[in-house]
MARPA-999015 format. One record per residue (C-alpha): residue in one letter; chain; x, y, z. Coordinates in steps of 0.2 Angstrom, whole numbers, plus 2048, in hexadecimal, padded with zeros to 3 digits. Example, Ala and Ser with C-alpha at 12.3 -4.5 7.8 and 13.67 -1.06 7.14 Angstrom:
residues 2
+------+-----+-----+-----+-----+
! type ! mol !   X !   Y !   Z !
+------+-----+-----+-----+-----+
!    A !   A ! 83E ! 7EA ! 827 !
!    S !   A ! 844 ! 7FB ! 824 !
+------+-----+-----+-----+-----+
end
This chain:
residues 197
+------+-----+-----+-----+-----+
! type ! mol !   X !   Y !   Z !
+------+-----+-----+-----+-----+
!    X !   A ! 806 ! 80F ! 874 !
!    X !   A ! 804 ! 817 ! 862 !
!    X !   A ! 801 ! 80D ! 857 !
!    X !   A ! 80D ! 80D ! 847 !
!    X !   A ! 806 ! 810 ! 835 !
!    X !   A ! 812 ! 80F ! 825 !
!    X !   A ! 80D ! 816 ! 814 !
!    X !   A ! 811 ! 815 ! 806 !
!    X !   A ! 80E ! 821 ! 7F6 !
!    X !   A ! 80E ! 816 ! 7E6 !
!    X !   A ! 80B ! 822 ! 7DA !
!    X !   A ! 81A ! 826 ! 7D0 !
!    X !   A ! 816 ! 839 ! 7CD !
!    X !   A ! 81C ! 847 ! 7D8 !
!    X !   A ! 80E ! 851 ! 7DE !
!    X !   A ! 801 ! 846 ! 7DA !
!    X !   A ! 7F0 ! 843 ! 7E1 !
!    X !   A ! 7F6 ! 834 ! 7E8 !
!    X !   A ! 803 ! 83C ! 7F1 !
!    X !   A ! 7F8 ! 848 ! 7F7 !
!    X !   A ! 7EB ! 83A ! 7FD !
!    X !   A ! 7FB ! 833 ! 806 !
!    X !   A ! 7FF ! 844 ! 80E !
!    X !   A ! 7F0 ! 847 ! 817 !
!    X !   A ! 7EF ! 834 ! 81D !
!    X !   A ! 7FE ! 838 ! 825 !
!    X !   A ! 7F8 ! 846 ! 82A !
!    X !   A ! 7E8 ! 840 ! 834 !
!    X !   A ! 7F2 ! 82F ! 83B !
!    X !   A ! 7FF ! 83D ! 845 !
!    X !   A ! 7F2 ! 846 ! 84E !
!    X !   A ! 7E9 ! 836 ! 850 !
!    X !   A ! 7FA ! 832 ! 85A !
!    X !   A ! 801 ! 825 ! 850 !
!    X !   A ! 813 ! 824 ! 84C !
!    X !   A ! 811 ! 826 ! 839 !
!    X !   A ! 821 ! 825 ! 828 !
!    X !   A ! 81B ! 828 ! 817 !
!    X !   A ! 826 ! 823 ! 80B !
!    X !   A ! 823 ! 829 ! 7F7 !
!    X !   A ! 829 ! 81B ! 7EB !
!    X !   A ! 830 ! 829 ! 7E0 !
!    X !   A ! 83C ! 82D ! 7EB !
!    X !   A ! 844 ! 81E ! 7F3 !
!    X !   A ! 854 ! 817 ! 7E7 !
!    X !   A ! 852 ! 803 ! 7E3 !
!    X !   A ! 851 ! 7FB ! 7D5 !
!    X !   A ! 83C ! 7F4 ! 7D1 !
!    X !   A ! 843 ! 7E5 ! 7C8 !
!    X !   A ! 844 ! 7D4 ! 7D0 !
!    X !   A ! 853 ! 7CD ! 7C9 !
!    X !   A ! 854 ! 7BB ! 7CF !
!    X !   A ! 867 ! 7B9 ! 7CD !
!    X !   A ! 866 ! 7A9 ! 7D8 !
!    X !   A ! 858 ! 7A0 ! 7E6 !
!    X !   A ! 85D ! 7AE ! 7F2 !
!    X !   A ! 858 ! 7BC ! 7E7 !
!    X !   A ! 860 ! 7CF ! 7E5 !
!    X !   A ! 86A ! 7D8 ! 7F3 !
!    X !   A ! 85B ! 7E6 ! 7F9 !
!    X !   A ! 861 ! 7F8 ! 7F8 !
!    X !   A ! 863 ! 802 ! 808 !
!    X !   A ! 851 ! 809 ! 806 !
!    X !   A ! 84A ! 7F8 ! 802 !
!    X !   A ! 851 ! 7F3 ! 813 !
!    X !   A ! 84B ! 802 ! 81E !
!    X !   A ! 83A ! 7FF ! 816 !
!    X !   A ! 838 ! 7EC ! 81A !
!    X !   A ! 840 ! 7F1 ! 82E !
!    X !   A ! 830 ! 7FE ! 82E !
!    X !   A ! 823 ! 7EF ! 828 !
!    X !   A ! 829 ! 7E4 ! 837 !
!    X !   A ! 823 ! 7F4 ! 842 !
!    X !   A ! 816 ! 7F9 ! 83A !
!    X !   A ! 804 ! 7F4 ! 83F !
!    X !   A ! 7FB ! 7FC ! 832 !
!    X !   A ! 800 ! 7FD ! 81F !
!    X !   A ! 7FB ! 80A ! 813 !
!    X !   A ! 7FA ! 80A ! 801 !
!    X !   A ! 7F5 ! 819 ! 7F6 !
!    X !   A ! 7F9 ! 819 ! 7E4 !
!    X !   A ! 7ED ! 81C ! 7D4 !
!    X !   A ! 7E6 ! 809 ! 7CA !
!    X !   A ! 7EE ! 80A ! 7BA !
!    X !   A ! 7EA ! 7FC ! 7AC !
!    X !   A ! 7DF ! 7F3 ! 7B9 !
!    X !   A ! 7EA ! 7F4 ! 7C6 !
!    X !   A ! 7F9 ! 7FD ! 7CF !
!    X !   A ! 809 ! 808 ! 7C5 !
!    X !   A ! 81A ! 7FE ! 7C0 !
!    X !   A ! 822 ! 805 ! 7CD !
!    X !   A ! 818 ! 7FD ! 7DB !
!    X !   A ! 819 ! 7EE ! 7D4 !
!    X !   A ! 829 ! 7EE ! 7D3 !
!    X !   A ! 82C ! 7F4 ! 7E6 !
!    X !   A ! 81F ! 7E6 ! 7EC !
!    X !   A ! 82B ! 7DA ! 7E0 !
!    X !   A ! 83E ! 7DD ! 7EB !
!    X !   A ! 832 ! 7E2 ! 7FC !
!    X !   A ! 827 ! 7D3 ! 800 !
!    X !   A ! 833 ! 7C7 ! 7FB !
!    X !   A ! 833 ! 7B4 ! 803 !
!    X !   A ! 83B ! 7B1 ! 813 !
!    X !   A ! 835 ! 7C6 ! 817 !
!    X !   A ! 824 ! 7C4 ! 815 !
!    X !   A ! 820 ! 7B3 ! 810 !
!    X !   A ! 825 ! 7A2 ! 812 !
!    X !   A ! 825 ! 791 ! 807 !
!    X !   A ! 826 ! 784 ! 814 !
!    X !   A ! 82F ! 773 ! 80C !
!    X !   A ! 822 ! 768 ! 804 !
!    X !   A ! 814 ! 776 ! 806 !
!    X !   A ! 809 ! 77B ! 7FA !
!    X !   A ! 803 ! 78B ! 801 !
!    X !   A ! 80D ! 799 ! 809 !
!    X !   A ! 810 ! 79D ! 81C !
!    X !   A ! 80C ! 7B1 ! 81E !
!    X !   A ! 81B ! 7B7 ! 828 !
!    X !   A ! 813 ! 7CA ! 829 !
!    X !   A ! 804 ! 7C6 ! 834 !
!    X !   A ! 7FC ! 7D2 ! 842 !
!    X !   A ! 7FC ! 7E0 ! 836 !
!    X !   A ! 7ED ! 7E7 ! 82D !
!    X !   A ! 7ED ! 7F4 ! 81D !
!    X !   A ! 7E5 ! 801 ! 814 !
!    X !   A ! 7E4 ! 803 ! 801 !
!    X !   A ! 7DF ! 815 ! 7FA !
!    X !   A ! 7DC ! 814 ! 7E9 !
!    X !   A ! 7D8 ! 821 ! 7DA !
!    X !   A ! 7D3 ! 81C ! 7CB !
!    X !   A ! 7CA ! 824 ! 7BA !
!    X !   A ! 7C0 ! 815 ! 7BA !
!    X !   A ! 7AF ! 816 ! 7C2 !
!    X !   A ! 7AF ! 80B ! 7D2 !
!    X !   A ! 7A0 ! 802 ! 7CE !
!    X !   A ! 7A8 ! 7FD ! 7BC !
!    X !   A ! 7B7 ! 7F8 ! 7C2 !
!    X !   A ! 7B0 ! 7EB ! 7CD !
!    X !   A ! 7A2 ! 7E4 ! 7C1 !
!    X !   A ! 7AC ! 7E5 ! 7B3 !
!    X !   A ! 7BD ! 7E4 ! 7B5 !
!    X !   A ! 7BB ! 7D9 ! 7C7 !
!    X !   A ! 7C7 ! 7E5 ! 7D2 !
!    X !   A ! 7D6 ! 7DD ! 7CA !
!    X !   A ! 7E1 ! 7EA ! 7D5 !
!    X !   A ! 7D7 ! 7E9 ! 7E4 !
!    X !   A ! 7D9 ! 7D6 ! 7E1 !
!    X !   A ! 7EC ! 7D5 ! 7E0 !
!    X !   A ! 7F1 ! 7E1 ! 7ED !
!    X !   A ! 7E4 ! 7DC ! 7F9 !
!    X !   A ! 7E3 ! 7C8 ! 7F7 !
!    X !   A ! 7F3 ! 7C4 ! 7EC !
!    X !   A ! 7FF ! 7CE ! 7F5 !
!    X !   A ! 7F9 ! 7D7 ! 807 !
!    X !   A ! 7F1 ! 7C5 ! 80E !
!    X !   A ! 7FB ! 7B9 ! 807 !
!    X !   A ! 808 ! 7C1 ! 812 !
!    X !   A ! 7FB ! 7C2 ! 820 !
!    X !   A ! 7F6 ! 7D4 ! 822 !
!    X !   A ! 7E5 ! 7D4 ! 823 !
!    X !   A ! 7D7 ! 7DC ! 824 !
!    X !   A ! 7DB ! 7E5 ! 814 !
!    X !   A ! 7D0 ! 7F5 ! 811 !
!    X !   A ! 7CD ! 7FC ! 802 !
!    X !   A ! 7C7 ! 80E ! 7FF !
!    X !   A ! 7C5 ! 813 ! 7EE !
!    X !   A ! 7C4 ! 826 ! 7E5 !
!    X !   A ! 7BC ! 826 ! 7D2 !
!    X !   A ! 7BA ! 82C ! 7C8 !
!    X !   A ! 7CA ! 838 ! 7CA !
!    X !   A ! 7C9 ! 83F ! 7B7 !
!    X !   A ! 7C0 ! 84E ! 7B7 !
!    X !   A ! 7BE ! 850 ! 7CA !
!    X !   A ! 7BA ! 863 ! 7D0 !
!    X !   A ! 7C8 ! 86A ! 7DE !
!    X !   A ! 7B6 ! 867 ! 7EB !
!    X !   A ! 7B6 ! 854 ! 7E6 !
!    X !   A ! 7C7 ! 853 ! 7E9 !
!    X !   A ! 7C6 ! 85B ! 7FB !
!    X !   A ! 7B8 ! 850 ! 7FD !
!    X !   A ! 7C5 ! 842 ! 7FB !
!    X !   A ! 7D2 ! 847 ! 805 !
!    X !   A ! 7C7 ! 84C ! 815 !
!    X !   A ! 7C1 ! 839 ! 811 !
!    X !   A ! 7D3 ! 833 ! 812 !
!    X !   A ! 7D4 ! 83E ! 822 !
!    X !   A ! 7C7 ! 836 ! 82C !
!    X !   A ! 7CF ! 826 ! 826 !
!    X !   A ! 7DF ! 82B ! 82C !
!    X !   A ! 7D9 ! 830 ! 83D !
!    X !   A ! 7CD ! 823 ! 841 !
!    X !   A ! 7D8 ! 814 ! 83E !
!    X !   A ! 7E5 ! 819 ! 848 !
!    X !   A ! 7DF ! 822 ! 856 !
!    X !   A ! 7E1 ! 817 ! 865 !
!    X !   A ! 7D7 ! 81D ! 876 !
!    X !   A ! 7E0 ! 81E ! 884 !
+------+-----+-----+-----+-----+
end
């Protein structure tokens, strides 16, 4: 059976590297033989603000709906967007705000201190550019992105391993170091969802 792989681009730019990135993941997952949708946040119509009107929460838009039906199918999550301010744009925050929302991707059992991770058997990818140098950002900074995505939001829903691959320093980059990264995110693409018969 294929094996099903959602992404999504969280970069808010048209035409950006990320969406690029995104692309050839895509790309490489289909003639891996995986059954593959890539969303681009820029183009999906929700509002990124969780409005907390009452203990249910906001009515999710039409897209927000179709993108949590392909979470339930999806075995393996991708995430490509650039780190900005130590960690990931507005825009993906806000979609992660009205998306992994409790009773969808997580639960608070009465009396419990800790969650019950309703999104479990599921595993994830994170592809990240940033200006930053790589090393910098986790000596220094202490990966605060890596850290939210991966442990604060990705396994506390229960998707886990999370996998991170990192591209840095992005300023600057030559148009050879940048094929160098997208024939990396093409290997990537292809060997994580190419399933032997």
């Amino acid at each position: 059976m294929n094996k099903k792989v959602l992404i999504i681009n969280g970069n808010p730019n048209p035409g950006s590297f990320s969406e690029a990135l995104a692309s050839t993941y895509y790309k490489a997952a289909k003639s891996a033989g995986a059954t593959v949708v890539l969303h681009h946040l820029y183009k999906l119509d929700f509002n990124p603000n969780l409005i907390l009107k009452n203990k249910y929460g906001q009515n999710l838009e039409p897209d927000l709906i179709q993108i949590q039906q392909e979470i339930k199918k999806a075995e393996h999550l991708v995430f490509v967007y650039p780190n900005w301010w130590g960690t990931f744009p507005a825009l993906l925050k806000g979609f992660i705000d009205r998306v992994f929302i409790k009773g969808f991707a997580y639960e608070y059992p009465d009396n419990q201190t800790f969650q019950t991770p309703l999104l479990t058997g599921k595993t994830a990818r994170l592809i990240v550019t940033m200006d930053t140098p790589a090393w910098y950002y986790r000596l220094i900074y202490k990966q605060p992105g890596h850290n939210a995505m991966k442990k604060g939001t990705l396994e506390f829903c229960g998707i886990k391993p999370v996998k991170i691959t990192t591209f840095s320093p992005i300023k600057n980059t030559s148009q050879k170091q940048r094929e160098k990264y997208l024939n990396k995110t093409a290997e990537l693409g292809f060997a994580e969802n190419h399933r032997s018969v």
